[in-house]
Structures are given as C-alpha cells and as structure tokens.
N, C-alpha and C positions, 0 to 999 in steps of 0.2 A: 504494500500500500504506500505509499502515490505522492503524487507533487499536489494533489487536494489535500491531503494530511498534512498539516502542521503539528508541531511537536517540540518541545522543549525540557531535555531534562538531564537532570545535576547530576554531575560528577559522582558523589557518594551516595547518589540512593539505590538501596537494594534493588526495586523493581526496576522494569526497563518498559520501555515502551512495545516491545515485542510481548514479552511478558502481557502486557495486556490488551495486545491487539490478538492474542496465543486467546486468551480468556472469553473475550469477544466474537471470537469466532463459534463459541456453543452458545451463541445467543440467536436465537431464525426469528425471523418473521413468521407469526403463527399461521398469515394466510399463506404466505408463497412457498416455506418450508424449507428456506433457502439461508444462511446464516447472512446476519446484517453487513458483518464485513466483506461477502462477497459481493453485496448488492449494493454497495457505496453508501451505506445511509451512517457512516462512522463520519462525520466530516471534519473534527479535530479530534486530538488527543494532546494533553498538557501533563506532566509530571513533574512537581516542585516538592520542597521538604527535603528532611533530612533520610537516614537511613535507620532513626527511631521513628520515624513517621513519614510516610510520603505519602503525598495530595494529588491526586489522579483526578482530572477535570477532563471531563466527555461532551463532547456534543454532538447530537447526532438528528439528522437528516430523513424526512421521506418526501415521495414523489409530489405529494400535493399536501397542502395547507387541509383537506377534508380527509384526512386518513382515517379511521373509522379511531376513536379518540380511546377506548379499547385495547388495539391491537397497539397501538401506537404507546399506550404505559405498559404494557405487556414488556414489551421489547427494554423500554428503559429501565422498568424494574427489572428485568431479569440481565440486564448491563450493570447496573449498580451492585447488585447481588455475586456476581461472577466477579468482579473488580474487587468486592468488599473480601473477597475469601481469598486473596493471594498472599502470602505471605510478608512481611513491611509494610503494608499499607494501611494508614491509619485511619485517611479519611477518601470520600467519595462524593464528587459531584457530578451530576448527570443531567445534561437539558437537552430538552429539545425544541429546535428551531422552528421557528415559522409555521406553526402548527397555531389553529384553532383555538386547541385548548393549550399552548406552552405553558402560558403562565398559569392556569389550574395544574395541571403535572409536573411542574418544574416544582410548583411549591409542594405538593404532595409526596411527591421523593425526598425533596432536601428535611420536611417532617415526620419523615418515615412514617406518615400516615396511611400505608396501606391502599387497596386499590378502593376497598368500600370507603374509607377514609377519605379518600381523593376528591368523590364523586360523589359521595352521599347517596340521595334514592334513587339517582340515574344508573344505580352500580344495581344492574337486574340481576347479575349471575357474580357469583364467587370468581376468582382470578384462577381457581382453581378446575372451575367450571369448562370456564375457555380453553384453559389447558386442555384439558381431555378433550373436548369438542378438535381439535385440530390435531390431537394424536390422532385421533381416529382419521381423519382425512387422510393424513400423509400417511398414514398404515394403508388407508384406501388405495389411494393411487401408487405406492410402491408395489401395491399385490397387483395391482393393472399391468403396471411395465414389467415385470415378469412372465406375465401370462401374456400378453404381447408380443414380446420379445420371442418365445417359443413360437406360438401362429406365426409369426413371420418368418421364424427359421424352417420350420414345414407346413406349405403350403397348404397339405393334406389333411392337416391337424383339425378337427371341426371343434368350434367353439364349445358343442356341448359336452364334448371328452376333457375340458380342461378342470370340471368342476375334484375330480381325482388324482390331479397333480397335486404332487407332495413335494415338501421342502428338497428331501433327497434327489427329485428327478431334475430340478431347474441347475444351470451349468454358474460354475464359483463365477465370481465377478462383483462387480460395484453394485448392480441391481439387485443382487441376492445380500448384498453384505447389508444394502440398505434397508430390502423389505425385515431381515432380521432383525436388527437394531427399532426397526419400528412394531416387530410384536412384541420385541422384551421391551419398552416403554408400555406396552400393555398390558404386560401380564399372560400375554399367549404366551403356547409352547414352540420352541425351536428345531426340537429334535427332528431328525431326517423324515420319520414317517407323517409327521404333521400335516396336514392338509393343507391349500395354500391361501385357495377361494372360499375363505370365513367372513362371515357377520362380524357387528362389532365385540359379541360372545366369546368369539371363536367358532361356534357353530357353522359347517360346511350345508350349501345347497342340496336341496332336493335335484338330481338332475335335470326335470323342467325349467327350474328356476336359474340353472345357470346360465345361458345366453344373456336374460335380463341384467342379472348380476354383475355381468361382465360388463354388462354397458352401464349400468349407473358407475360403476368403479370408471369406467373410461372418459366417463362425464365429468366426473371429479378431478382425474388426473389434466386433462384437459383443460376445466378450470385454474386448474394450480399453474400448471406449466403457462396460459395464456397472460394469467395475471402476474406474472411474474415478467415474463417479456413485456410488456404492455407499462408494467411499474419501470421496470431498467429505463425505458424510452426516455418517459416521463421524468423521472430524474438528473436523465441526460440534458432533454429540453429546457428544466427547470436552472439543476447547475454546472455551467460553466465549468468544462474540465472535471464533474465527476464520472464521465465514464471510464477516468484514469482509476480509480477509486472500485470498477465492478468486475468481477472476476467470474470467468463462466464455470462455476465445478458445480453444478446441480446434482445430487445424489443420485446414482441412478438411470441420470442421462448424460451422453455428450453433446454439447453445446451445438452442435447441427440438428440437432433434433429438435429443439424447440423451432427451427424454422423447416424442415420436415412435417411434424404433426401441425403448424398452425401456418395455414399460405398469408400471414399476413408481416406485414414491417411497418415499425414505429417512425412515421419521418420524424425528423429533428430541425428544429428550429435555431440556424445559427443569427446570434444577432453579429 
C-alpha cells in the first residue's frame, strides 16, 4: 500500500506500520467480503508515541458519503478492535471520512460506546446480528464458486448431480481453502465426507431442490462479486489516486473473473 497512504512513525516504537496494515487486513467489508485494505478504503495511517505506548490514528474511506451507516461502523469497529490487540499499542483512533454519519461514528468509537450505543433505537439488530447475516453470504457464495468451478470443468456434469458433492471430491486450491475457512466461521463441519450444497444449518438439498439452490447461491455470489467491482469504480471516481490503494486478491477468485461473470465496467471520471 500506496502513494495514497500517508504514514509517519518514530524511530522507537515497537509497532510499525506494516504491523498494522498486517492487522487491517482481517478486517472485510461485510457486504463485499473482500478485506478493506484490498479495496482502498485505509486512506491514512499515522503512528506516534513512544515504545511504552504508541498512538495509531486510522482513517479510513468508502465509495460514497451513503454507505449503509451499518456496514460502515462494522468495519471501523472491527479496525479499532484489530489495532487495539497488537502488542505496544496503547491507544486507538479510528474515523471515518466523508460519510453521513462520520461524526455520529467517529464519536461512538472514540467513547467506546458500542454499536447500540452509537445509534441508539436506529440500532434494529445487535452488531453481532450482522455479523452472522454476512457469514452466511460469503459461506453462500464460496459454496457457488466451487460448484461452478467443477460444471465448468465438465461440461457433462448436470447441475442436479452437484447436490452430492463432498468437501473431499472438489480439487485443493484458493476456492476450497476459502469455502473452508467460511464453514469453520460457522460452525459446519470440514471433514472430506461433508456435503458441500448446505443451508445455512448445514443441512444438504433434497435432490429437486438442488438446481434452485444452486441458483439462489449464484444470485448471491453474483451480488457480492458485482458490488464489489461497482464499489472499487466508485472509489476510484471518488478518490484521486486511490486505485493505487486497491488490490485485486478476492478469495476464491482471480481478478478476471469478476469481468468474466459480470459484462459490465465502471467508467471513471478523471477530472
């Protein structure tokens, strides 16, 4: 990360700035499922203090001023959170810019008030709530690009034979490493014999129901991967020099694929 990061810090403090761009990276966007540092929305980082204490100041970026106000403290509390756990660091500042709500959220972070805290009776669901709501997507859509991925490698293959694909028949790789990772955030099982095309239970399709299955999963993954390309644009258009800032490692997929599965492109508006 980039000639958009800005960054200043002292000689004898323990952490470093990689250190916490290292941290930064296990923090995603609950809708896109993509880590914030890939998707440029880090747009400084500052580290001041000593090496009994260093001051770690974040601020951080998304594509428009209406980001759903939600997802958008999601991300910064779980930035402050990730920051606050590293080792010499004593304190944590986290804002974010040019958003709707900055200064409701900027102030709820800095008084560790919590997301209901934040928000008071606008806060309909627990933060905990959301979380799970968006495990479950990207659990969704990783079991799509898997079963995918095989239909396309044999042409032969008919959608309603996929409902019996097990962990053990799908081939090693980043799509497997990732649909895994996203049932142990669930609580599914891993083991080879596991089914692959589960509800959000774990429960496997009746075989009628698996072509449907396959296509809401498809609907979703689809969702993820468009909103995602569509956010990047947007960011780009918005700022200046942050597509130095976006990095394409999507879990799961290689960065031609998002313009494979979606015929469309973001123009950019240079001024």
């Amino acid at each position: 990360m980039t000639a958009a990061l800005t960054e200043r810090t002292l000689r004898n403090v323990a952490v470093t700035a990689e250190d916490v761009r290292q941290a930064l990276g296990a923090v995603r966007d609950p809708e896109l499922d993509e880590p914030i540092t890939d998707l440029g929305f880090v747009r400084s980082l500052e580290i001041t203090g000593s090496p009994a204490g260093a001051v770690v100041t974040v601020h951080l970026r998304l594509p428009t001023s209406f980001c759903s106000p939600n997802f958008a403290y999601l991300m910064a509390s779980d930035s402050k959170d990730v920051i606050s756990a590293l080792p010499g660091v004593a304190t944590v500042v986290v804002e974010l810019d040019d958003h709707h709500d900055s200064a409701l959220i900027n102030a709820g972070l800095a008084a560790d008030a919590g997301y209901r805290g934040t928000f008071g009776h606008e806060a309909e669901h627990s933060l905990e709530e959301l979380r799970w709501t968006f495990r479950r997507k990207a659990h969704t859509a990783a079991m799509e690009r898997c079963l995918t991925e095989l239909l396309r490698a044999d042409p032969t293959l008919a959608e309603e034979s996929v409902g019996t694909v097990r962990l053990g028949d799908l081939p090693a790789g980043r799509t497997k490493d990732a649909l895994v990772r996203r049932r142990t955030a669930l609580g599914l099982p891993t083991e080879p014999a596991a089914v692959v095309l589960v509800d959000h239970d774990g429960v496997p399709y009746p075989p009628d129901n698996v072509p449907m299955a396959l296509r809401r999963a498809r609907s979703t993954r689809i969702s993820i991967d468009g909103n995602a390309h569509f956010c990047r644009g947007l960011l780009r258009t918005r700022y200046a020099g942050s597509g130095a800032d976006q990095t394409y490692r999507p879990e799961g997929a290689e960065p031609a694929d998002h313009h494979h599965l979606l015929p469309f492109t973001v123009k950019e508006i240079h001024p």
